[in-house]
SEDOZA-186792 format. One line per field, with one value per atom (N, C-alpha, C, O): residue number from 1; residue in one letter; x, y, z. Coordinates in steps of 0.05 Angstrom, whole numbers, padded with zeros to 5 digits. Layout:
<sites>
pos <- [NUM;...]
code <- [A;...]
x <- [X;...]
y <- [Y;...]
z <- [Z;...]
</sites>
This chain:
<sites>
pos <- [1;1;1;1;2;2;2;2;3;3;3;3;4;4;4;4;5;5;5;5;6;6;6;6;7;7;7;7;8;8;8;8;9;9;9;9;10;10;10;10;11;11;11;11;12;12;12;12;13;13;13;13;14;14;14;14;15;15;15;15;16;16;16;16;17;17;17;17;18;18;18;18;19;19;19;19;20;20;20;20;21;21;21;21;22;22;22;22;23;23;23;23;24;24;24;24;25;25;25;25;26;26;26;26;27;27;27;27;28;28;28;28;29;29;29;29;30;30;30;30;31;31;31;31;32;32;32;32;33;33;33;33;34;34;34;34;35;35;35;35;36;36;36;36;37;37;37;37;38;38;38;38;39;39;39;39;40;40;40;40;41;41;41;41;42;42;42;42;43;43;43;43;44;44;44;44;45;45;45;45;46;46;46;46;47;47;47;47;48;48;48;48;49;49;49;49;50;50;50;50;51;51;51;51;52;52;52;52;53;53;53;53;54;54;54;54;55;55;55;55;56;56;56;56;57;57;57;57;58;58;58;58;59;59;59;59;60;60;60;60;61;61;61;61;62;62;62;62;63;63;63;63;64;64;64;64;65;65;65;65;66;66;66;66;67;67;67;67;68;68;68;68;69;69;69;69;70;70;70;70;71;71;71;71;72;72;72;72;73;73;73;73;74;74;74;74;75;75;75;75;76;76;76;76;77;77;77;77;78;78;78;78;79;79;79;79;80;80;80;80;81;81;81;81;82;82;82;82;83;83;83;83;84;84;84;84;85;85;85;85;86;86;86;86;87;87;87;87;88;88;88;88;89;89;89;89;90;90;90;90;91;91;91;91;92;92;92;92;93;93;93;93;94;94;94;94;95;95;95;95;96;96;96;96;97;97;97;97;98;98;98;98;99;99;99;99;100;100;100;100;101;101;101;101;102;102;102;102;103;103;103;103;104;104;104;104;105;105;105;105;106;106;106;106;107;107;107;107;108;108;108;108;109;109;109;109;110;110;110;110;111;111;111;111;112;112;112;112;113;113;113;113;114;114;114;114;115;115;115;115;116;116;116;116;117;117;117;117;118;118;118;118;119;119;119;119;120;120;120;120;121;121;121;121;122;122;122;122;123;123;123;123;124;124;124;124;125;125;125;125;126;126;126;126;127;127;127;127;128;128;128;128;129;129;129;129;130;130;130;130;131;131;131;131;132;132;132;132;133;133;133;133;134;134;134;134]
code <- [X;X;X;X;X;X;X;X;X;X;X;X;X;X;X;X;X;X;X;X;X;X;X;X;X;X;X;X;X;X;X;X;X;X;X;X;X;X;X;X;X;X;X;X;X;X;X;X;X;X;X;X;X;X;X;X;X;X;X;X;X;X;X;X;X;X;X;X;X;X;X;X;X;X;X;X;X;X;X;X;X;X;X;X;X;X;X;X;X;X;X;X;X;X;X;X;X;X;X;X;X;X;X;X;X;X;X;X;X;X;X;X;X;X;X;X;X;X;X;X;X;X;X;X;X;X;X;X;X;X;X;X;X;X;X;X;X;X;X;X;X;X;X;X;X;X;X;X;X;X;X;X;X;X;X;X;X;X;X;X;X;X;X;X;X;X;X;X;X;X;X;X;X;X;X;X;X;X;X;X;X;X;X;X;X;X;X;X;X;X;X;X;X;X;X;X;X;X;X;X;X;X;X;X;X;X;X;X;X;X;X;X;X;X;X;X;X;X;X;X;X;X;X;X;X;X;X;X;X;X;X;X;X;X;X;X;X;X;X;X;X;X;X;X;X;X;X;X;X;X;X;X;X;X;X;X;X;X;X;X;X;X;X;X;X;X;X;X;X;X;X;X;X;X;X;X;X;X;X;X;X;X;X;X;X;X;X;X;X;X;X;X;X;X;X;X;X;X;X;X;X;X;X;X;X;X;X;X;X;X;X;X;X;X;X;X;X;X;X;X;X;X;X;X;X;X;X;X;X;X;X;X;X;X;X;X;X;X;X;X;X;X;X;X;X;X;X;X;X;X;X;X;X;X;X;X;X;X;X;X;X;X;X;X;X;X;X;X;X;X;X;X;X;X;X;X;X;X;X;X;X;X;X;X;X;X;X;X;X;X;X;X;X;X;X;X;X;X;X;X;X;X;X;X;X;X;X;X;X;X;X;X;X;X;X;X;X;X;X;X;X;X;X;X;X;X;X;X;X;X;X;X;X;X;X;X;X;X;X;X;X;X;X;X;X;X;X;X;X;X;X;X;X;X;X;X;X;X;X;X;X;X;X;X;X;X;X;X;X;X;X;X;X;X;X;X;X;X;X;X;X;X;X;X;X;X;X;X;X;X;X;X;X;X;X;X;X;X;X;X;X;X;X;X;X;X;X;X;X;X;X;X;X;X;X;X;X;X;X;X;X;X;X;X;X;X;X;X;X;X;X;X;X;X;X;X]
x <- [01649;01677;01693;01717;01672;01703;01700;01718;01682;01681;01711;01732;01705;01727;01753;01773;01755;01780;01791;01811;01768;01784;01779;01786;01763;01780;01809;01823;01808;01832;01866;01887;01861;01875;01879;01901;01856;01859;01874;01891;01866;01882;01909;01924;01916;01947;01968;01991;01945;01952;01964;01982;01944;01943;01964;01971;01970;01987;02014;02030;02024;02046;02054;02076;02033;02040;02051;02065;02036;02040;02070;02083;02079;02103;02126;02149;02114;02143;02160;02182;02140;02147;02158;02157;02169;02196;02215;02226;02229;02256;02273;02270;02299;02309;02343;02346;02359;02390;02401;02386;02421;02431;02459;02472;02466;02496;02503;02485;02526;02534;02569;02588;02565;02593;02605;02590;02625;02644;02635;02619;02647;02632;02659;02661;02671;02692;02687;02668;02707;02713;02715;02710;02729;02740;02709;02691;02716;02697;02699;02716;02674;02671;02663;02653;02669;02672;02641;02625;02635;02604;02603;02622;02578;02570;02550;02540;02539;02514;02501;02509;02484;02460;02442;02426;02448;02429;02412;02420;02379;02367;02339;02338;02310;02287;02271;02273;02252;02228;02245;02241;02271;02284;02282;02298;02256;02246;02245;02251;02234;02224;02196;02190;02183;02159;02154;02133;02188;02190;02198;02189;02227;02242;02253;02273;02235;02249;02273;02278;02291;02313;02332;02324;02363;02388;02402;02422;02404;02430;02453;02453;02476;02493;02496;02497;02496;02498;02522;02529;02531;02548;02544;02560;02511;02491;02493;02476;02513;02511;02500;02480;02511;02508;02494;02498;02476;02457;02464;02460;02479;02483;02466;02460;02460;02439;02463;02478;02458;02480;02460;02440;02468;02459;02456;02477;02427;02424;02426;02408;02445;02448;02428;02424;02419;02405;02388;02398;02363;02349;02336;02322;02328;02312;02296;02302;02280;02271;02294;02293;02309;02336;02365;02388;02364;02391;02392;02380;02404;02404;02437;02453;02442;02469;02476;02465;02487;02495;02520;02533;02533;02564;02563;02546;02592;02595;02593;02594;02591;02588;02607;02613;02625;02648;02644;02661;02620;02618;02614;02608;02622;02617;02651;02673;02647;02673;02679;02664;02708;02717;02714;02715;02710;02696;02672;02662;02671;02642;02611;02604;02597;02572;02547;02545;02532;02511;02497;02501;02472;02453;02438;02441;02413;02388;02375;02385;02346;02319;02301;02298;02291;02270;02246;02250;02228;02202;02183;02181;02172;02153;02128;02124;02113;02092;02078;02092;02063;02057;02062;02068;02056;02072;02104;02114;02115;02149;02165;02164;02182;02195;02229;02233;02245;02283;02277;02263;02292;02307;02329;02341;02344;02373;02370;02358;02387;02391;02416;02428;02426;02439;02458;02469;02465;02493;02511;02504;02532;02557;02567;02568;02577;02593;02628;02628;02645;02671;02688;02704;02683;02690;02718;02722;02745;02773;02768;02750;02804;02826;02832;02838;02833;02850;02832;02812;02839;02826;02802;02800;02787;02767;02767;02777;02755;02757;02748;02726;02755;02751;02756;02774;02725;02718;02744;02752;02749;02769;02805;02823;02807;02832;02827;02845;02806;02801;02802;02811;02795;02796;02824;02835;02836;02873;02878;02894;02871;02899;02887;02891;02870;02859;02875;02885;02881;02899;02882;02864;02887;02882;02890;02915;02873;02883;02895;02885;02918;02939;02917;02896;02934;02919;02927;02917;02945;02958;02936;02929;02929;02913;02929;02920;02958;02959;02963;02956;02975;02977;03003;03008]
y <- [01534;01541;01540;01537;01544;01554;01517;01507;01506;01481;01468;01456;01471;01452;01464;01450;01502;01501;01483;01470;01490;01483;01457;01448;01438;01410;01400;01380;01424;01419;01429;01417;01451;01459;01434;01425;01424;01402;01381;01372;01372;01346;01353;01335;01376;01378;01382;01380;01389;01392;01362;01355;01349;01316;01297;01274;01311;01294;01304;01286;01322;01347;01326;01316;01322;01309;01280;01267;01276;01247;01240;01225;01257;01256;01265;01259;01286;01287;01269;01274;01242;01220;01195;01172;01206;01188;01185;01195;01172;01168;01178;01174;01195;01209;01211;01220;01202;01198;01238;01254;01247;01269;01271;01292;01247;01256;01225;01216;01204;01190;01198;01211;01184;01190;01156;01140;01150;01162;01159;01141;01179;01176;01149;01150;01135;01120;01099;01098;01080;01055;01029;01025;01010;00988;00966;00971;00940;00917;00918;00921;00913;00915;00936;00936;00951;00981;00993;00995;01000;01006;01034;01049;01044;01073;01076;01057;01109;01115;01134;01156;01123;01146;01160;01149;01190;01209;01217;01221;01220;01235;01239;01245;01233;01237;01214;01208;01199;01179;01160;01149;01148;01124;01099;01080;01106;01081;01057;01052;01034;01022;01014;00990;01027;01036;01049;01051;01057;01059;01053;01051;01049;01033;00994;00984;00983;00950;00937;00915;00952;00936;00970;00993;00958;00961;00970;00972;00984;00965;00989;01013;00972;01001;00980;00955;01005;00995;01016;01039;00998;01004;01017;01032;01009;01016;00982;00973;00963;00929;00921;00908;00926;00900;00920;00944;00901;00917;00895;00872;00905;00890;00903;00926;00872;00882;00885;00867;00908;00902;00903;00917;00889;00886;00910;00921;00923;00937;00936;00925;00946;00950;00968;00962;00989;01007;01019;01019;01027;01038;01057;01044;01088;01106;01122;01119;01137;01161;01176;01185;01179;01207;01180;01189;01154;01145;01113;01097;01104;01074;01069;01086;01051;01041;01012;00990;01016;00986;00988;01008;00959;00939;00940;00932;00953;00951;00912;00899;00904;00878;00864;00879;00835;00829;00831;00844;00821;00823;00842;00842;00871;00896;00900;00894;00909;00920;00954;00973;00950;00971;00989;00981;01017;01034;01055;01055;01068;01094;01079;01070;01080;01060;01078;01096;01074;01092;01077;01053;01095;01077;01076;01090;01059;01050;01033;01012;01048;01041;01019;01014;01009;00987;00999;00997;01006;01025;00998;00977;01000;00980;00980;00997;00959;00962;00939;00920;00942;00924;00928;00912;00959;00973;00981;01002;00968;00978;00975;00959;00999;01011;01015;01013;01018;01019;01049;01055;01065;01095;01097;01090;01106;01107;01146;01167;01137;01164;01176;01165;01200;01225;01223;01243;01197;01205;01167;01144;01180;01146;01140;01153;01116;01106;01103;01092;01111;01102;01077;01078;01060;01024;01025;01029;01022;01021;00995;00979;00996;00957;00956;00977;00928;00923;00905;00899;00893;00870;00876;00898;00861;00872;00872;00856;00897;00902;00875;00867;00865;00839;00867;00883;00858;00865;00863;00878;00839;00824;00841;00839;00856;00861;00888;00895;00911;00926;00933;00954;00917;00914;00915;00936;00896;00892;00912;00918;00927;00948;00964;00982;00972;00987;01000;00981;01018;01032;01028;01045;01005;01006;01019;01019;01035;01055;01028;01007;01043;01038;01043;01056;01025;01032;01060;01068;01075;01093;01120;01142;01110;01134;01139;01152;01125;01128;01111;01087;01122;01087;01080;01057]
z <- [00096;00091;00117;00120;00134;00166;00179;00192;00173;00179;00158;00165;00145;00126;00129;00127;00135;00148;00177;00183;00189;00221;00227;00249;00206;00200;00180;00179;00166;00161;00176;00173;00187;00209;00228;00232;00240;00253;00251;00267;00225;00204;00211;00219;00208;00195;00235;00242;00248;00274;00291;00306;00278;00291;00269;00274;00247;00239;00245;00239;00253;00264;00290;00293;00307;00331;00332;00347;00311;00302;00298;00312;00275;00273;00282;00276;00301;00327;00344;00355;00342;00362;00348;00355;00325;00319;00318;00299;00336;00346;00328;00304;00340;00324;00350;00374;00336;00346;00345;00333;00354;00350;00365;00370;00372;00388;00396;00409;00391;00393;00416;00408;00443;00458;00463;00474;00457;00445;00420;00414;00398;00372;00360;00335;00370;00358;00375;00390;00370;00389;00370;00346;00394;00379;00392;00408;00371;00377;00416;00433;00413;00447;00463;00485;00449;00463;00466;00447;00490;00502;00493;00498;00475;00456;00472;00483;00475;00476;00451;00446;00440;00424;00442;00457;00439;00451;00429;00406;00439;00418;00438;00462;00413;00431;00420;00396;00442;00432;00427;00406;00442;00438;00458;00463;00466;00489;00479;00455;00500;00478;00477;00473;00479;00465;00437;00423;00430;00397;00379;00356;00395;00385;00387;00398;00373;00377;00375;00386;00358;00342;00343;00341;00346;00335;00326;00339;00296;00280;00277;00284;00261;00253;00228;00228;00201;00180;00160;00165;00139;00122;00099;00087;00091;00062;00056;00041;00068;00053;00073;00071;00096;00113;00135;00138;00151;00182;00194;00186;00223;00236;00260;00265;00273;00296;00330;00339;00339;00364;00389;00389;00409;00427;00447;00452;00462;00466;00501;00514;00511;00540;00569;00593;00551;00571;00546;00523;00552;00535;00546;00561;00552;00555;00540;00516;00543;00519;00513;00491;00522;00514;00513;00511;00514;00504;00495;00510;00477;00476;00485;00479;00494;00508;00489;00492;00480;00464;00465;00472;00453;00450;00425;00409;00421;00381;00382;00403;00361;00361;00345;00326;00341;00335;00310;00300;00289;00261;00242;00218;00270;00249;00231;00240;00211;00195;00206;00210;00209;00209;00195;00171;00197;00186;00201;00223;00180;00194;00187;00165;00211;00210;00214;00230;00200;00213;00232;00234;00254;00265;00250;00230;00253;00236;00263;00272;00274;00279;00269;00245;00285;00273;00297;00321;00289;00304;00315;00302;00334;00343;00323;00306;00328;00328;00297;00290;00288;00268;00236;00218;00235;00207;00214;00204;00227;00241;00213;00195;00218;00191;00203;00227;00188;00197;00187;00168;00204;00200;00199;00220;00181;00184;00205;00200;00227;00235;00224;00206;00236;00226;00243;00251;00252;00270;00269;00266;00274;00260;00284;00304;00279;00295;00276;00254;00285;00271;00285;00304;00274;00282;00276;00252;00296;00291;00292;00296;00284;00276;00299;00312;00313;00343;00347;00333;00373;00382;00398;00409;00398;00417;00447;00463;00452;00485;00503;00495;00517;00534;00568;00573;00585;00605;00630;00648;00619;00641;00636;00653;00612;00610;00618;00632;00615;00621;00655;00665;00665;00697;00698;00704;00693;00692;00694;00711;00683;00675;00682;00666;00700;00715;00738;00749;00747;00764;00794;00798;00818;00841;00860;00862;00883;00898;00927;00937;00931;00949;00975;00976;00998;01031;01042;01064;01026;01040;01020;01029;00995;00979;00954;00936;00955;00928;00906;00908;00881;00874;00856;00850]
</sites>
């Protein structure tokens, strides 16, 4: 009897751990932005050691966006030009050979306007004067 408990205690110990280490989103900054516009997902286990893939989806369409910086605590991606305007969720694609999509618990809100271009952003950037101001 104490054998089959404290294998089963065990069981349920190792499968507990198991599933702590799936990537899990909890805070998107800025939670908005137009096409172009550089997002971060904060959460935990978002390396990539767990995470392979991307996306923000609609419930129709998963679009995969290109991923900029990746750590355990953040993914850095570019909204991408073929997303629709609108509230997007993220969605996970997990490494490995049984790799599965998660929709996480946190959105992106995709505005109308043109897309951010790097080069106009610099423009209109406020340069400091030789004197200090501008």
């Amino acid at each position: 009897m104490r054998l089959v408990l404290s294998l089963s205690l065990l069981c349920v110990g190792a499968a507990a751990s198991l599933s702590a280490q799936v990537p899990l989103m909890n805070k998107v900054e800025p939670d908005s932005g137009k096409i172009g516009s550089v997002v971060r997902a904060h959460g935990v286990f978002l390396g990539k050691a767990k995470v392979d893939e991307l996306f923000l989806t609609d419930q129709t369409d998963d679009i995969k966006v290109q991923v900029l910086g990746q750590t355990e605590d953040y993914i850095e991606f570019r909204i991408p030009p073929s997303v629709k305007p609108g509230r997007q969720r993220l969605m996970v694609k997990t490494t490995g050979a049984t790799s599965v999509l998660l929709e996480q618990p946190v959105f992106v809100t995709v505005s109308k306007g043109a897309p951010i271009a790097k080069e106009t952003a610099e423009a209109t950037a406020p340069t400091p004067s030789a004197n200090g101001t501008h």
